[in-house]
KEKE-3310 file (N, C-alpha, C; in steps of 0.2 Angstrom, whole numbers, plus 5000, padded with zeros to 4 digits):
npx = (4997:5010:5020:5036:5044:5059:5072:5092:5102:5114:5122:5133:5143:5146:5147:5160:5167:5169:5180:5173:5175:5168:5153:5149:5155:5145:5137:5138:5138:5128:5120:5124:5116:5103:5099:5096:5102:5105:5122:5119:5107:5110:5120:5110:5104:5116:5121:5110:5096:5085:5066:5060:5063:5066:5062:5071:5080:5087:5091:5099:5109:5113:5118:5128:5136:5138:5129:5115:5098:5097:5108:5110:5100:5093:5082:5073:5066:5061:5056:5043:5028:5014:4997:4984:4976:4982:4977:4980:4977:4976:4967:4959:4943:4936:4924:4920:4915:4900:4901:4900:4894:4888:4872:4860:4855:4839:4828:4816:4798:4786:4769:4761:4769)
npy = (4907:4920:4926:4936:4946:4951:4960:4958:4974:4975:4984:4992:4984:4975:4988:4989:4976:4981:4991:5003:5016:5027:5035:5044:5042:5035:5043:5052:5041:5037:5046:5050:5037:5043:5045:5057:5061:5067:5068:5066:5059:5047:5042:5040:5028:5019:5017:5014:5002:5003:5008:5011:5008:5014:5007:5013:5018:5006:4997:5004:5002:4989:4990:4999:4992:4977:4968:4959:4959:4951:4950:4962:4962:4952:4944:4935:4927:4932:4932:4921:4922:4919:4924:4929:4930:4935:4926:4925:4919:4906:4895:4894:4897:4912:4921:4936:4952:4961:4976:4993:5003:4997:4991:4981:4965:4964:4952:4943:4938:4924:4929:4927:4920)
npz = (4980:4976:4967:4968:4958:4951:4946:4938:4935:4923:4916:4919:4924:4912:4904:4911:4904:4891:4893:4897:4907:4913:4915:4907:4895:4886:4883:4870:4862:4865:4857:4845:4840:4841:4851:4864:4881:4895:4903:4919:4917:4910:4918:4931:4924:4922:4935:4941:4947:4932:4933:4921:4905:4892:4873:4862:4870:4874:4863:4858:4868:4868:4855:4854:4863:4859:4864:4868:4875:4882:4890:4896:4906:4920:4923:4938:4952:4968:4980:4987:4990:5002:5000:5010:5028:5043:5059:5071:5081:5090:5093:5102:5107:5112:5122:5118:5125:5120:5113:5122:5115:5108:5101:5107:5097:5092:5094:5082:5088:5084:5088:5100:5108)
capx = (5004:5011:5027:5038:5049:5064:5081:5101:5105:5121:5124:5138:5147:5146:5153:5167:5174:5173:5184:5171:5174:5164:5145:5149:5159:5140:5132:5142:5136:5119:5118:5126:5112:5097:5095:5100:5103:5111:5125:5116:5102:5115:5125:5107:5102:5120:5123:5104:5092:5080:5060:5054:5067:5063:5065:5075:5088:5090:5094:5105:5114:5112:5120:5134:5141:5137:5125:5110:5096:5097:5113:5110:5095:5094:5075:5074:5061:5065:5050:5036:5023:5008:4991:4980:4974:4985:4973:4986:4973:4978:4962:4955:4935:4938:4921:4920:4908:4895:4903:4895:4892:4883:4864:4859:4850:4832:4826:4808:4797:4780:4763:4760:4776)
capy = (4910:4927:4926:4944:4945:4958:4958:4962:4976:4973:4988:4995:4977:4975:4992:4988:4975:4984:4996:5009:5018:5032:5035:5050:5038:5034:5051:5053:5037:5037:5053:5046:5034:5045:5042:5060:5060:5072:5064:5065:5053:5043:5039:5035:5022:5014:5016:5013:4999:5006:5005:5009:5010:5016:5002:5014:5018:4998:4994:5007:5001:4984:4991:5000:4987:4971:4963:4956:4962:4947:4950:4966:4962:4945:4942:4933:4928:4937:4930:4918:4923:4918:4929:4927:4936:4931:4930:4926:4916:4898:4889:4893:4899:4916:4924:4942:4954:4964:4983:4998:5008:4994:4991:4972:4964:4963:4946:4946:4931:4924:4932:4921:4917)
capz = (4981:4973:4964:4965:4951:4950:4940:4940:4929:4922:4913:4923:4924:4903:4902:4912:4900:4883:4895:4898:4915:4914:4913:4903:4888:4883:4881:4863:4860:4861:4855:4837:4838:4840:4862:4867:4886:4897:4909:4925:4914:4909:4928:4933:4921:4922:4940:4946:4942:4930:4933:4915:4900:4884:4871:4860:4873:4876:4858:4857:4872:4864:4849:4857:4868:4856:4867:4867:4882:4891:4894:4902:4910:4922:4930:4945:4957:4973:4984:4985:4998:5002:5002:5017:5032:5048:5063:5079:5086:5092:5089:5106:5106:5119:5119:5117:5128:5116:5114:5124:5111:5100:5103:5107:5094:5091:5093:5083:5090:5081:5090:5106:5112)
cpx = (5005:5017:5030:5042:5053:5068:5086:5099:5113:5126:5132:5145:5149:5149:5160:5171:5172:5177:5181:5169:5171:5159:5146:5152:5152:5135:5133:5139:5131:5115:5116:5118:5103:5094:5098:5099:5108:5116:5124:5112:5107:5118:5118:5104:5110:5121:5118:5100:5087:5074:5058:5063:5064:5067:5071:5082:5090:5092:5099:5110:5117:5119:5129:5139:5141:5134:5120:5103:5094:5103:5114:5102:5092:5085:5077:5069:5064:5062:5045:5032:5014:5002:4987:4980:4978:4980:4977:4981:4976:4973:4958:4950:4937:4930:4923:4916:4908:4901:4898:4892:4887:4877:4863:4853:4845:4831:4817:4805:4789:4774:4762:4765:4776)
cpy = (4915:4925:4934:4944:4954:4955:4963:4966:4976:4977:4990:4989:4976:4981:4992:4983:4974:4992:5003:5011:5022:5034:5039:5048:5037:5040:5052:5049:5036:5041:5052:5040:5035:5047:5050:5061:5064:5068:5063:5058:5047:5039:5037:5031:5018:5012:5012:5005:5001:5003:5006:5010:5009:5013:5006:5016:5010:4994:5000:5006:4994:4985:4994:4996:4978:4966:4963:4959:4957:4945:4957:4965:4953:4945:4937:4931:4928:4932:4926:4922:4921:4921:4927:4933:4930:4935:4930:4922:4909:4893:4888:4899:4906:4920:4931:4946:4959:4972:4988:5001:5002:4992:4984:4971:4963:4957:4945:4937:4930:4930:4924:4920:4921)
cpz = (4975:4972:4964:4962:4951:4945:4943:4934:4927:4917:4914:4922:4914:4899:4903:4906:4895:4885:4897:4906:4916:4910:4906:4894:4884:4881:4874:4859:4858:4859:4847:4836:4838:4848:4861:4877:4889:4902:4914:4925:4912:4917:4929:4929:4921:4930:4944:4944:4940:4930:4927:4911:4892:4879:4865:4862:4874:4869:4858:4864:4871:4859:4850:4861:4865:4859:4864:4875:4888:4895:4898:4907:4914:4926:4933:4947:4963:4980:4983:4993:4999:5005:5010:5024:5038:5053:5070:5083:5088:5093:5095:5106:5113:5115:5121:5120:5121:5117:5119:5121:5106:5103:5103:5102:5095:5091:5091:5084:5087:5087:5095:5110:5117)
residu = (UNK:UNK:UNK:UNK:UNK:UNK:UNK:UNK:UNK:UNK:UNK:UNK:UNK:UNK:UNK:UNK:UNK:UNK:UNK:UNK:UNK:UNK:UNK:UNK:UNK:UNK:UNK:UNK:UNK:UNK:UNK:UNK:UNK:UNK:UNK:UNK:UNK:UNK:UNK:UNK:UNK:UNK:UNK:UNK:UNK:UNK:UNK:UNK:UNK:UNK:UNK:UNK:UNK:UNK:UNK:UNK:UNK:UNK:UNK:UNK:UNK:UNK:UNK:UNK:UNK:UNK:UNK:UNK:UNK:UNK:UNK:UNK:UNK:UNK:UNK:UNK:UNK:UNK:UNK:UNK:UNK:UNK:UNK:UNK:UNK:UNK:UNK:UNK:UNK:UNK:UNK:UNK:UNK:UNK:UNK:UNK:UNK:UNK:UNK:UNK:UNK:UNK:UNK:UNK:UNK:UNK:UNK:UNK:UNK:UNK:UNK:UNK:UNK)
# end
């Protein structure tokens, strides 16, 4: 069994309440802290859920909004599944004719037979 694991981002919700409604209120911010990011880059790391982030933009978002990162970031298991090949058969024997195209085996037999 294969576990898939996701997460909430919670960026956008934790902005809302120290009051900041606009992605753009953070550009300034993490600029002062050494992040610089243009606002387009900014809207999608607040709006989106990011695939990688760079641990200096996450302490600086840390740092600005007085969290901690497992307040912006929640893991989850999404999915269990279980690997395997599904055959659709139901467990009854149906034989199969030979192909046309494939050649019948050779059957070799001692000397004398």
């Amino acid at each position: 069994m294969t576990k898939t694991v996701a997460y909430h981002w919670h960026l956008r919700k934790i902005m809302n309440e120290h009051g900041m409604n606009a992605t753009t209120e953070l550009v300034p911010l993490l600029a002062d802290r050494g992040v610089v990011m243009t606002s387009t880059q900014v809207y999608r790391i607040v709006t989106g859920e990011p695939e990688r982030l760079n641990m200096r933009l996450l302490a600086a978002l840390c740092d600005i909004l007085d969290v901690t990162p497992n307040d912006l970031i929640e893991p989850y298991v999404a999915t269990s599944s279980r690997r395997g090949r599904k055959t659709g058969t139901t467990g009854t024997s149906t034989q199969s004719k030979p192909s046309r195209n494939r050649p019948t085996r050779a059957v070799i037999k001692p000397a004398g037979d």
